[in-house]
C-alpha positions as CSV (number, residue, x, y, z in Angstrom):
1,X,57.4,58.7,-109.2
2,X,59.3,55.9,-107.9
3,X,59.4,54.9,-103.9
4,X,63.0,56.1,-104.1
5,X,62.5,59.0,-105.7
6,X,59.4,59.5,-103.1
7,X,62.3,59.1,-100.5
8,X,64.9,61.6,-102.0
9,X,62.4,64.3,-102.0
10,X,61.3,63.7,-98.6
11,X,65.2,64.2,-97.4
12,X,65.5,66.8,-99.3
13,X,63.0,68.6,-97.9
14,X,63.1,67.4,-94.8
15,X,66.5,68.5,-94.6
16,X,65.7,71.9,-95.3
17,X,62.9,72.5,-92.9
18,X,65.4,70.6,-90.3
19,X,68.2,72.2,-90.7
20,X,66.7,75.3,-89.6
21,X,65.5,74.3,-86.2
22,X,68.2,74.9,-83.8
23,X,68.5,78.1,-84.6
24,X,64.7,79.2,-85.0
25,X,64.2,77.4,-81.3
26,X,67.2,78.9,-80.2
27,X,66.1,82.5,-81.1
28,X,62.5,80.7,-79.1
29,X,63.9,79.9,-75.7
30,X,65.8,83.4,-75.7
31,X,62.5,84.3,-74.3
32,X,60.6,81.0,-73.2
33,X,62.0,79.1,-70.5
34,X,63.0,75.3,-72.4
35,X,59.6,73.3,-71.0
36,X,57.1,75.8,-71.8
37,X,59.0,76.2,-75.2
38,X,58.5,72.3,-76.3
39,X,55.3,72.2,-74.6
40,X,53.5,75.0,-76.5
41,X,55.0,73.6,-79.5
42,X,53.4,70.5,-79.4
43,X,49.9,71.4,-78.0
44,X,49.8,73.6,-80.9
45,X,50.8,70.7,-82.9
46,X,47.8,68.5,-81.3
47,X,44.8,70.9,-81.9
48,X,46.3,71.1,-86.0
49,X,46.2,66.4,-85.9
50,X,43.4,65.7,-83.6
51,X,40.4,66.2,-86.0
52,X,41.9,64.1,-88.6
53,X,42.4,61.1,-86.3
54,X,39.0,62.0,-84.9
55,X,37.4,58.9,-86.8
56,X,40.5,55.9,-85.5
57,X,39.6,57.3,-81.6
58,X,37.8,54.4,-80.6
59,X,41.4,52.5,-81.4
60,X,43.8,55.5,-79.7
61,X,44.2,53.3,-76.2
62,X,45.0,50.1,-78.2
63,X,47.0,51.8,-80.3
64,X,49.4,53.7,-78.1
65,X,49.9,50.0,-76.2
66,X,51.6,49.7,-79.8
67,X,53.1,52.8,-80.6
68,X,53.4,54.4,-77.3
69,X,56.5,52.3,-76.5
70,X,58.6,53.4,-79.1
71,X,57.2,57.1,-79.5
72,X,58.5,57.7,-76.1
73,X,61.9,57.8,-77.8
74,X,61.0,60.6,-79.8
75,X,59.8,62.5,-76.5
76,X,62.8,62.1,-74.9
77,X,64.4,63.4,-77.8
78,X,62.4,66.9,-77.6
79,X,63.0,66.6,-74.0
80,X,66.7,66.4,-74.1
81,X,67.3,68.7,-77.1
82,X,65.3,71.6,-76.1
83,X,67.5,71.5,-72.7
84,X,70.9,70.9,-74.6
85,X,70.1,73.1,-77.4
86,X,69.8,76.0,-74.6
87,X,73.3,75.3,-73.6
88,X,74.8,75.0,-76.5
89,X,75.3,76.3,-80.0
90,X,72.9,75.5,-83.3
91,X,75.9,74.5,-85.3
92,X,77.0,71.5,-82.5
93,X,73.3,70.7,-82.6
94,X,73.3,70.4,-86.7
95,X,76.7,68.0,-86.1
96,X,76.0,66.0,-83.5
97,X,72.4,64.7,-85.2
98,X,73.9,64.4,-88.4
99,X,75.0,61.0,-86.8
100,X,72.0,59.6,-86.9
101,X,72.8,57.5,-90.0
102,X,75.7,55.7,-87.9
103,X,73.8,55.2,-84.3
104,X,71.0,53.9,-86.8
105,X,73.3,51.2,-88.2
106,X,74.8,50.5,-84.5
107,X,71.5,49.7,-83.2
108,X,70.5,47.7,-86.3
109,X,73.4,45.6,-85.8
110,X,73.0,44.6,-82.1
111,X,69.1,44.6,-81.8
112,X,68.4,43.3,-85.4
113,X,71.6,41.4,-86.0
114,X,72.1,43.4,-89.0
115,X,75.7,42.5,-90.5
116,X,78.1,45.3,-90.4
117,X,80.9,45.3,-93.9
118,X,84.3,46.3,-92.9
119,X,83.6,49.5,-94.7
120,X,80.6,50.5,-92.3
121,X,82.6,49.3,-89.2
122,X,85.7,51.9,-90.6
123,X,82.8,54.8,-91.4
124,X,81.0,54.0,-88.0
125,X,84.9,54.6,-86.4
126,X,85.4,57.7,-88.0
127,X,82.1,59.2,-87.3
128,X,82.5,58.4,-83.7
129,X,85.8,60.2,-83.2
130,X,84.5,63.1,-84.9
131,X,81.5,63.1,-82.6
132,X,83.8,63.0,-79.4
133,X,86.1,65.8,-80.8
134,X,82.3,68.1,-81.5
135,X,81.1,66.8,-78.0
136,X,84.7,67.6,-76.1
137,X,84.9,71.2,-78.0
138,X,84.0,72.9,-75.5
139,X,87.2,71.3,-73.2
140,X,89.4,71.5,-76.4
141,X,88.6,75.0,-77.2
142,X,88.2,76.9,-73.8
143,X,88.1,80.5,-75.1
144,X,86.1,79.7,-77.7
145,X,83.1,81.9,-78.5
146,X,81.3,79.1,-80.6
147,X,82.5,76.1,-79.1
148,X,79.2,75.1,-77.0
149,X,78.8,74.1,-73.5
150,X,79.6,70.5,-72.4
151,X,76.4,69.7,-70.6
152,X,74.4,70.8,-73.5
153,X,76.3,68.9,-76.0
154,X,76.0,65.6,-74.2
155,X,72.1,66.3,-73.5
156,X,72.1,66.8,-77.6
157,X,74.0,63.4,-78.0
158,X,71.5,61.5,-75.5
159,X,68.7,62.9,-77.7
160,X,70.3,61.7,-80.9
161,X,70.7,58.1,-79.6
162,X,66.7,58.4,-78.5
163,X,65.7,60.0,-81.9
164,X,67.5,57.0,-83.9
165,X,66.4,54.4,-81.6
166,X,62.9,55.6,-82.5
167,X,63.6,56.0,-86.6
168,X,65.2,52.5,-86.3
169,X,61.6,51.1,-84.8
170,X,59.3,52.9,-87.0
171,X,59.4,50.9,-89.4
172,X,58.1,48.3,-88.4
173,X,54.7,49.5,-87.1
174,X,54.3,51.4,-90.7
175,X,53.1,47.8,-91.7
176,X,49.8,48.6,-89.8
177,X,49.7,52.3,-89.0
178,X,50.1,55.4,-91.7
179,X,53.0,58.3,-91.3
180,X,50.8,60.8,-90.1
181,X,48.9,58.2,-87.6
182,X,52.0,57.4,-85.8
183,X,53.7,60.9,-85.8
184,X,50.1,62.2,-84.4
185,X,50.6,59.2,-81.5
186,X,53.7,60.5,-81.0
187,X,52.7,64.7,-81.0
188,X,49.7,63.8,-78.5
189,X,52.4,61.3,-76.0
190,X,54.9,64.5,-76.1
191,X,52.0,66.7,-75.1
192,X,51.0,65.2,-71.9
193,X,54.4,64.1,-70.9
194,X,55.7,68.1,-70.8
195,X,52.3,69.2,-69.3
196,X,53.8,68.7,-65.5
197,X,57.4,70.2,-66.8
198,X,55.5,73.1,-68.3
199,X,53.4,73.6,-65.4
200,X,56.8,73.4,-63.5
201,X,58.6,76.6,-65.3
202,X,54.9,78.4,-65.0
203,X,55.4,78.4,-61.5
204,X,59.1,78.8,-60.6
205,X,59.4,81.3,-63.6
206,X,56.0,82.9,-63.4
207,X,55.7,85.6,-65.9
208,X,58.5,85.0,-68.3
209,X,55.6,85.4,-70.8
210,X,55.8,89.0,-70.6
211,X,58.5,89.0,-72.2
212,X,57.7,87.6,-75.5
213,X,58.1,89.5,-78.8
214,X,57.1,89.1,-82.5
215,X,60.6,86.9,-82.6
216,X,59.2,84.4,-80.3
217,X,55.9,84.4,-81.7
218,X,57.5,83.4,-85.5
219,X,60.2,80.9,-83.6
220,X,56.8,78.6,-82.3
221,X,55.0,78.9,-85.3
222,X,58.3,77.9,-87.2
223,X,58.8,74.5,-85.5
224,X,54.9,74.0,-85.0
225,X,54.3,74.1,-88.9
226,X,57.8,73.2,-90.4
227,X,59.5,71.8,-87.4
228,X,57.1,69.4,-85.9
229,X,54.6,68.4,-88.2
230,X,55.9,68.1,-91.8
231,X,59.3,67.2,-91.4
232,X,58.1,64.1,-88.8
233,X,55.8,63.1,-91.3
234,X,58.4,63.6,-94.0
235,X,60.9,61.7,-91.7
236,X,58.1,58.6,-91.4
237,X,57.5,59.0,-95.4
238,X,60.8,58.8,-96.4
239,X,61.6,55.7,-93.7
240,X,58.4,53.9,-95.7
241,X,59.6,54.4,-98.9
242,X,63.4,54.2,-98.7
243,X,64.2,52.1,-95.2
244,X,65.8,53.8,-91.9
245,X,69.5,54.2,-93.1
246,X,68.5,56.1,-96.5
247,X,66.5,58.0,-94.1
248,X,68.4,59.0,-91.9
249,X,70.7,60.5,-94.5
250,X,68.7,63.4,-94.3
251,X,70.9,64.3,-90.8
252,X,74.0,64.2,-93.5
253,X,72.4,67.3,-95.8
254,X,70.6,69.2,-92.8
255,X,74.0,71.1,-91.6
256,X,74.4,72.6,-94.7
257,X,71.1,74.2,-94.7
258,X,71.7,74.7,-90.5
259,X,74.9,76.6,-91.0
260,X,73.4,79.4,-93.2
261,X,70.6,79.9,-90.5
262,X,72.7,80.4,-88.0
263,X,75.2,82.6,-89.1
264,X,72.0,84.7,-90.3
265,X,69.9,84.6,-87.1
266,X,72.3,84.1,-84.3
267,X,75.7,85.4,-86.0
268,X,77.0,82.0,-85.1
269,X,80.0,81.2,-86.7
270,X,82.2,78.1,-87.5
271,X,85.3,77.3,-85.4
272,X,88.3,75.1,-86.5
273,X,87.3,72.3,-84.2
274,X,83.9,72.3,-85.0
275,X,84.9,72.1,-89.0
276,X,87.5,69.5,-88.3
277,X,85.0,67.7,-86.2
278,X,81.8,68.0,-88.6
279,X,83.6,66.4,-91.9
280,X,84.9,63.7,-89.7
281,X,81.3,63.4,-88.8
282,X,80.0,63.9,-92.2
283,X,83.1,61.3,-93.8
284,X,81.7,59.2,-91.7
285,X,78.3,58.9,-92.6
286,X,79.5,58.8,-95.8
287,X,81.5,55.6,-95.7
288,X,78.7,54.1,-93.6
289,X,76.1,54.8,-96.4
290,X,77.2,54.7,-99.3
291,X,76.1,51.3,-100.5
């Protein structure tokens, strides 16, 4: 199997565990305050890595001087989507980071002085006016049911420009440090930074756990297994073998998948701004990456 072919499979499946995730955290936090949520998550997701960095642990402190850095991007990302994602719907959530691909290129261009065609510039235009019209929904579409909340869509778009910042860096540390090393770096980092935030909600919302049912149970085993480790891992294979951009094409095919899961789980259904909005998006990424 060729590296791209390596790469294609990793989107694809990437995509599919991804574009479940809003919906499967939002059915989470219906019972788990946002913190504790993203908190359990990825202690969970530390116990499962630790023993098989066990053996490079004489070289963690040097090595999160390296990766530490960057991985913070990623953190924020959690940070910023579990928040927004509680505002807002799945659906906005699957639109807004299927811009990746274009903030990717953006940031290319001004920190690696990556040349733009005038093809990318006209894809990178139209994407962005179909993000504002997704992010602006909830203004444009007052009554609407399944049009999102404001807030929560800009906290989404924050934590898409922090989640392609970090893609965009990743891959130049895979010169020295595997997939799994540096999404393990990054699960242990997003650990201890929502230990005080989790702490937090256990004392201002003390006994929210009493609440939790079978739903909740399946929604943190969901993004622990599917949602955390393999499609990171997948996300850093598919950047080694095929570069950032053709990586971050997986954001292009994960609404597709997204859309089915939340009409089944959350009855979440799609509006005519959200549609107009999403293939601007989606035309967008598509001029922008098609070379």
């Amino acid at each position: 199997m060729s590296d791209k072919q390596k790469a294609f499979f990793s989107i694809f499946v990437y995509s599919l565990l991804s574009g479940a995730m809003a919906a499967v955290t939002k059915v989470g936090l219906s019972q788990i305050p946002p913190f504790s949520f993203a908190f359990i998550r990825f202690f969970l997701a530390t116990l499962i890595v630790v023993p098989f960095i066990l053996n490079k642990r004489k070289h963690l402190v040097r090595d999160f001087k390296t990766l530490g850095p960057f991985s913070i991007l990623a953190t924020l990302n959690i940070i910023f989507f579990v928040v927004g994602i509680n505002l807002t719907t799945a659906n906005i959530s699957q639109i807004l980071y299927a811009v990746i691909p274009i903030v990717v290129g953006v940031l290319a261009h001004f920190i690696f002085k990556e040349k733009l065609s005038s093809k990318s510039i006209m894809g990178i235009t139209v994407g962005f006016i179909g993000t504002f019209f997704v992010l602006l929904l909830p203004v444009l579409e007052k009554s609407g049911k399944f049009s999102g909340n404001l807030m929560g869509n800009i906290l989404l778009a924050i934590a898409v420009v922090c989640f392609s910042g970090y893609m965009m860096l990743s891959k130049k540390v895979q010169k020295t440090h595997s997939p799994f090393y540096i999404i393990s770096v990054f699960i242990i980092l997003t650990t201890v930074v929502l230990f005080p935030l989790f702490i937090f909600e256990l004392i201002s919302r003390y006994g929210w756990w009493n609440g939790i049912t079978i739903n909740s149970i399946f929604s943190i085993l969901y993004v622990v297994l599917a949602g955390t480790i393999f499609t990171y891992l997948l996300n850093q294979y598919s950047i080694k073998h095929g570069g950032t951009i053709f990586a971050s094409m997986a954001f292009y095919l994960a609404p597709l998948f997204g859309f089915f899961v939340a009409f089944f789980l959350l009855g979440e259904k799609l509006t005519t701004g959200l549609v107009v909005g999403g293939m601007l998006v989606l035309l967008g990424v598509y001029i922008t990456t098609k070379k």
